[in-house]
C-alpha positions as CSV (number, residue, x, y, z in Angstrom):
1,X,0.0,0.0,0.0
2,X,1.4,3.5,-1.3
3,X,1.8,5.9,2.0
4,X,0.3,9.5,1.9
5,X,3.7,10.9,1.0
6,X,3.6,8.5,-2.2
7,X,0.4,9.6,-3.4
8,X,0.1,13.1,-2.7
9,X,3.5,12.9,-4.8
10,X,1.6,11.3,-7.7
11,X,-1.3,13.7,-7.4
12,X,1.3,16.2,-8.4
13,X,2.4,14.5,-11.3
14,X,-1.5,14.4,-12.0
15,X,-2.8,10.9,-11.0
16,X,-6.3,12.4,-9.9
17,X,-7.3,9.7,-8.4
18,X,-4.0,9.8,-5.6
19,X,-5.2,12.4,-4.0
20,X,-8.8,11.2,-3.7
21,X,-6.9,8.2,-1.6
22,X,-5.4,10.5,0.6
23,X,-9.1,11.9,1.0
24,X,-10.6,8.7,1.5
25,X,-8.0,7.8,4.4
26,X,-8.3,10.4,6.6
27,X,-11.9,12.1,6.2
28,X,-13.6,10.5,8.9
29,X,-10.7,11.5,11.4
30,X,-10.5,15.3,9.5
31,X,-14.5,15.4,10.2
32,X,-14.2,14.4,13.4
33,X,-11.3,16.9,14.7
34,X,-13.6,19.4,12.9
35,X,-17.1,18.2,14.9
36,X,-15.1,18.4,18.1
37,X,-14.5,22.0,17.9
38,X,-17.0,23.6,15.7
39,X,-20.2,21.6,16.0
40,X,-21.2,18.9,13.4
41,X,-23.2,21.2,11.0
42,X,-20.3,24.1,10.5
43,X,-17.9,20.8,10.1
44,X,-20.2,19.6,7.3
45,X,-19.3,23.0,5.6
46,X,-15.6,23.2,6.6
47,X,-14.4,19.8,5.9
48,X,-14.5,20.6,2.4
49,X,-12.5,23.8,2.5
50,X,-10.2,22.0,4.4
51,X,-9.9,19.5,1.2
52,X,-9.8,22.1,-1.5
53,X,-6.7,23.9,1.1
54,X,-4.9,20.8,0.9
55,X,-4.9,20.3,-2.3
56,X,-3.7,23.8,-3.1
57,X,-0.9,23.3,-0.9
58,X,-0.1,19.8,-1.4
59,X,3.2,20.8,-3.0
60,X,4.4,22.0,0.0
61,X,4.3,18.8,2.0
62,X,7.3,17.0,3.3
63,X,7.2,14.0,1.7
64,X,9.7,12.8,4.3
65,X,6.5,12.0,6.4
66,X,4.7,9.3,5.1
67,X,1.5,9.5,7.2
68,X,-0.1,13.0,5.9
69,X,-2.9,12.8,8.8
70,X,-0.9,15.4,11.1
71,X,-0.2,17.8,8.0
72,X,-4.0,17.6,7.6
73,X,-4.7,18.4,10.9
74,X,-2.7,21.6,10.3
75,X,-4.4,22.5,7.3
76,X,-8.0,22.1,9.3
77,X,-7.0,24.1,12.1
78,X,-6.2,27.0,10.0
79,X,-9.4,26.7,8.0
80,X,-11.1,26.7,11.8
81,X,-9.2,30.2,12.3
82,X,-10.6,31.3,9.2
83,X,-13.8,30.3,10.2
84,X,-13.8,32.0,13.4
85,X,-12.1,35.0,12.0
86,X,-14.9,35.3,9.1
87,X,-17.6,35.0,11.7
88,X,-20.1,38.6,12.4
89,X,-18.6,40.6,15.0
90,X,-21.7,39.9,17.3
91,X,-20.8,36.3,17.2
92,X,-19.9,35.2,20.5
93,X,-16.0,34.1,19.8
94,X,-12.8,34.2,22.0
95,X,-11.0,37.8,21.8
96,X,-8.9,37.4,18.4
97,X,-5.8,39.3,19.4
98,X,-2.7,37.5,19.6
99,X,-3.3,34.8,22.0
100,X,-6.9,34.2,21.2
101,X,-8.7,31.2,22.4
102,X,-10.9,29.0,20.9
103,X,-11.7,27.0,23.5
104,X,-13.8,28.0,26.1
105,X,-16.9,26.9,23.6
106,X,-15.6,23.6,22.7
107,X,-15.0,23.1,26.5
108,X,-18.4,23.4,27.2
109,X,-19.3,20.6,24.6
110,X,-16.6,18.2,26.2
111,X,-18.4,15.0,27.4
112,X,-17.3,13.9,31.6
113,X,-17.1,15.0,35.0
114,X,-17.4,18.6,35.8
115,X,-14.2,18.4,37.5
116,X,-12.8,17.1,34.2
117,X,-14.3,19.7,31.8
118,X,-13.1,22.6,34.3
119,X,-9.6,21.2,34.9
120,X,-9.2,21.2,31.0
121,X,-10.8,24.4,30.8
122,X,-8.1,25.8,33.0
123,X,-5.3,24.9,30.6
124,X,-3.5,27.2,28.4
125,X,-4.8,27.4,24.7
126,X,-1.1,25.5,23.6
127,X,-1.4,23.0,26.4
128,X,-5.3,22.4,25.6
129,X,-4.1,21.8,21.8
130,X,-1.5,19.4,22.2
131,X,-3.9,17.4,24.7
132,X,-6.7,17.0,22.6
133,X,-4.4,16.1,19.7
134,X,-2.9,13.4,21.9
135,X,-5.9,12.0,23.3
136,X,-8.4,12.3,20.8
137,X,-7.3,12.5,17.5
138,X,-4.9,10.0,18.9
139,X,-1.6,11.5,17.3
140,X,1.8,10.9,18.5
141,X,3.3,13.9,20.5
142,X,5.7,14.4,17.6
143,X,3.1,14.5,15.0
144,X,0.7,17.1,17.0
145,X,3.6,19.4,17.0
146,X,3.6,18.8,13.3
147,X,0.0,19.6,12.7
148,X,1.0,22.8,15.1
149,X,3.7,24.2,13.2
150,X,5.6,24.1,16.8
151,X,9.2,22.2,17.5
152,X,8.9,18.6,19.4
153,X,10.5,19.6,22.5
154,X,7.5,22.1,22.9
155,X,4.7,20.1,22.2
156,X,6.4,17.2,24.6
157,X,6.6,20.5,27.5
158,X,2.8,21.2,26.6
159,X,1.5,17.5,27.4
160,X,3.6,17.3,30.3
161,X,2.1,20.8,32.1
162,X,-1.2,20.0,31.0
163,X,-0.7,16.2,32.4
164,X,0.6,17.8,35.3
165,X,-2.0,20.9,35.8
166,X,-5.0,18.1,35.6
167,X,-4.0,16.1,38.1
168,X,-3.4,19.0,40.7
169,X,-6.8,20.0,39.8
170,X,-9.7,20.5,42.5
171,X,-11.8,17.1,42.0
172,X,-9.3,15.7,39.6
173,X,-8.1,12.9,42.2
174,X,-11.7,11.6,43.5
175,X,-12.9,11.3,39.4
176,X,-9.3,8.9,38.8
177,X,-10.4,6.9,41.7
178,X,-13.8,6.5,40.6
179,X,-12.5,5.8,37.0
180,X,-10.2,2.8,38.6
181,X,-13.0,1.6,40.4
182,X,-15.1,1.0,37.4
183,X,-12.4,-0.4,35.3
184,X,-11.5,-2.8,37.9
185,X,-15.2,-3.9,38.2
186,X,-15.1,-5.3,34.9
């Protein structure tokens, strides 16, 4: 089986139907990442502007990765900005200066504990994004600083303060417990 690098390649030596592969592979986790932190509906929408964006820019991918799905994520977390920057004033949205957050609406849609969904909320955007790259788009820490545009050794310091900040949280130690308990049940 051809990797992503391989047939995003061919795509540019116009095999149309390589790129369409690359589409096929990685859609459902592109839709989801979308879903998680937009809503469904807007996902719908976005999903294929994140498609036509990586397409446009497939020349600039490092085919020295062969998995494209961390490149991908990139590409759909600048269409999200795009999203949220094109988005009426009186939309409620995060302030957009420089260190604007995203967040605090996709934290409210984040399924657990309250302690859980307030320790989270308490992270710092970067920390937050790593995270959730980690956990559930299931991503090597390597590869979510790939799809960040930030160096390893950051990404790896992200995890480890937002590992570390949620289990000093308030409530953080009783919802563990109660999550042992009910895997050693079973």
């Amino acid at each position: 089986m051809a990797s992503d690098a391989e047939l995003i390649g061919w795509s540019l030596t116009g095999d149309g139907e390589a790129f369409v592969e690359v589409v096929r592979r990685h859609e459902a986790a592109v839709g989801a990442y979308l879903a998680r932190r937009a809503g469904r509906e807007v996902a719908k929408d976005l999903l294929s502007e994140v498609w036509l964006a990586a397409f446009g820019s497939r020349g600039a991918y490092d085919r020295a990765f062969p998995d494209a799905r961390p490149w991908l994520f990139g590409v759909a977390r600048n269409t999200l900005r795009r999203h949220w920057r094109s988005l009426p004033a009186e939309e409620p949205l995060p302030a957009m200066a420089d260190g604007w957050d995203p967040w605090p609406g996709v934290d409210e849609r984040i399924d657990g504990a309250a302690a859980l969904r307030i320790a989270v909320m308490g992270l710092r955007p970067a920390e937050r994004e790593v995270l959730t790259l980690v956990v559930w788009e299931d991503l090597s820490v390597a590869d979510a600083a790939r799809a960040l545009g930030i160096p390893a050794g950051s990404a790896y310091r992200y995890l480890h303060q937002a590992r570390l900040t949620l289990r000093r949280a308030p409530g953080m130690l009783d919802l563990l417990t109660d999550l042992n308990t009910v895997k050693d049940s079973k």
